[in-house]
C-alpha positions in Angstrom: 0.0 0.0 0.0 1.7 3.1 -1.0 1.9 6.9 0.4 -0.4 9.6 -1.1 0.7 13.1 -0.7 -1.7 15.7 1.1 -1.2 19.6 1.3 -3.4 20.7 4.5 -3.5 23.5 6.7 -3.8 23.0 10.5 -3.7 25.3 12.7 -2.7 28.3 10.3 0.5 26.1 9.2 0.7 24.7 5.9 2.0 21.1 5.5 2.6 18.4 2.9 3.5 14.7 3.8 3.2 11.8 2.4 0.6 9.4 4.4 -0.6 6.4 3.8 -4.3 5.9 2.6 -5.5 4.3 5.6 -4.4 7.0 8.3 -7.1 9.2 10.1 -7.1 12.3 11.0 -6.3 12.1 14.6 -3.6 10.1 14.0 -2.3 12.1 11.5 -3.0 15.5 13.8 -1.6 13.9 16.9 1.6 11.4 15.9 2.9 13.4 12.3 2.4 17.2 13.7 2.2 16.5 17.2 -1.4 18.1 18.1 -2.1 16.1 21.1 -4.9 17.9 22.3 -6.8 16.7 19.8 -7.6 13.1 21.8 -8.3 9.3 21.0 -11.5 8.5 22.8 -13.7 5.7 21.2 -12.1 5.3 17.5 -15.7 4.5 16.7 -16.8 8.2 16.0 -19.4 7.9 19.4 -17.4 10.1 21.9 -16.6 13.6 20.0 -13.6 13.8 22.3 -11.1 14.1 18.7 -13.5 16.9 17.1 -11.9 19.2 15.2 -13.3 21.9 12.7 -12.8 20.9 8.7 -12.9 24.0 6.6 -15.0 25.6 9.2 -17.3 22.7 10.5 -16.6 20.3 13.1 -16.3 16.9 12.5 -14.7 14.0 14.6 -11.4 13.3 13.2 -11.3 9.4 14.0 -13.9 9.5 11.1 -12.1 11.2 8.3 -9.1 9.6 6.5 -6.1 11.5 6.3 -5.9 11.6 2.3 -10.2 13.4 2.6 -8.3 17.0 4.1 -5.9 17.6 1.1 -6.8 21.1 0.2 -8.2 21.6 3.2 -8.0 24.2 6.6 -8.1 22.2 10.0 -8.4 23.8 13.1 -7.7 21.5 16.5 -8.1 23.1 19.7 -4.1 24.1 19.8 -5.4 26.8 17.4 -8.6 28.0 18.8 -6.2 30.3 21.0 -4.8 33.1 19.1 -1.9 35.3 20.7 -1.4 33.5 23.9 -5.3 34.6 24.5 -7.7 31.6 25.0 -10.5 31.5 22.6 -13.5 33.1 24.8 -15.4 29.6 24.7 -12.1 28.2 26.1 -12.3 30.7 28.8 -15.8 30.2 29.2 -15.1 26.1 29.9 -12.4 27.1 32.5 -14.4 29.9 34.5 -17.4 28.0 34.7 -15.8 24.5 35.6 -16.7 23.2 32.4 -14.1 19.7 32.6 -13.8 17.4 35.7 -11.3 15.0 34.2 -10.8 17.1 31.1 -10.8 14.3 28.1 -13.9 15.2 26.3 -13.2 18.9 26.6 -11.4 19.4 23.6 -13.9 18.1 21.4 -16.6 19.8 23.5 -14.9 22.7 22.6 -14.7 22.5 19.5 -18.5 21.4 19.0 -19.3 24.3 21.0 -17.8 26.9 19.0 -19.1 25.3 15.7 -22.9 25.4 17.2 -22.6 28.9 18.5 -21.4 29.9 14.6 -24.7 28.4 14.1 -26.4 29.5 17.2 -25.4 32.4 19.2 -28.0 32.5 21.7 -29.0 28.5 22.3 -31.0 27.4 24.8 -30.0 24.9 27.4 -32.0 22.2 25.5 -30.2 23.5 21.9 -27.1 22.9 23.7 -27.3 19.7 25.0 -29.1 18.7 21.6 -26.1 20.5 19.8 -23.4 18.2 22.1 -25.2 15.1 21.8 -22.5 13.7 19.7 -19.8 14.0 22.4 -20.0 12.4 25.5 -19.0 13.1 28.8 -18.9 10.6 31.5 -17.7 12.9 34.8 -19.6 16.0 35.2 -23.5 15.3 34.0 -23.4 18.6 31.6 -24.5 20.7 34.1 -21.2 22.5 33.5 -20.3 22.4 30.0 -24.3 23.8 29.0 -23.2 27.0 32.0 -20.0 27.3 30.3 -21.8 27.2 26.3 -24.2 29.9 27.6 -21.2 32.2 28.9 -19.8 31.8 26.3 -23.2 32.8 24.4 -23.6 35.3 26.0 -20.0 36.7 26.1 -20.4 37.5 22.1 -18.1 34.6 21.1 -18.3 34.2 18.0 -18.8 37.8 16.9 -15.7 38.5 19.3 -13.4 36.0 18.1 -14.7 34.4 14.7 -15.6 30.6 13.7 -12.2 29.3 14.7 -10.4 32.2 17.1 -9.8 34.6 14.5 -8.7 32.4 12.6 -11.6 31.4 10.0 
């Protein structure tokens, strides 16, 4: 099985390797570039905890083949922060005690900034409908819909774009 050379942009940093057709995503964020924030929960696309925004959109990485992003812009939660300033859903997650063990907050965090571009001002039901595809097996989402809704209401989207500035 041979290599297939991708051109992607992660993080605001371009890159071209040669991968093999069969590598995801997340392995290709986390072991080729390093992005280790970006996590391995499930490998069966149930847990959101490796969600990571594909031109824009979130999408959980252990789904998508490394070869699928050539061409493409992907932002992991390494680039959500822009000049040593955390992305204001970030800082929402840590003011309002959005993590207990912290695995799926990565991904949560990513899926959150993705439905506030969609949603600005969710309810607490639109939240938890618009995280139902990452799980969370510590706190019970009390937490993480508090910290969505700060974040809501702090503007952050319109204060910091899709993807910190970024997109």
């Amino acid at each position: 099985m041979g290599t297939r050379r991708i051109s992607v942009t992660v993080d605001g940093v371009a890159y071209s390797d040669d991968v093999e057709p069969r590598t995801l995503l997340v392995h290709y964020l986390r072991e080729r570039l390093g992005k280790t924030g970006t996590v391995v929960g499930c490998d069966t696309s149930n847990c959101g905890a490796c969600t990571v925004h594909l031109d824009g959109r979130s999408v959980k990485s252990c789904s998508v083949l490394a070869v699928q992003v050539d061409g493409s812009d992907v932002t992991t939660i390494e680039g959500l922060a822009q000049n040593g300033e955390l992305h204001p859903v970030q800082q929402a997650f840590h003011e309002n005690h959005g993590l207990q063990c912290g695995y799926c907050t990565p991904g949560m965090i990513m899926q959150s900034v993705d439905l506030l571009k969609d949603n600005p001002d969710p309810s607490d039901e639109e939240i938890r409908e618009g995280l139902e595809g990452n799980l969370c097996r510590c706190t019970g989402y009390q937490n993480i819909v508090k910290s969505v809704k700060a974040a809501a209401k702090a503007g952050s989207v319109s204060a910091a774009g899709v993807a910190g500035g970024a997109a």
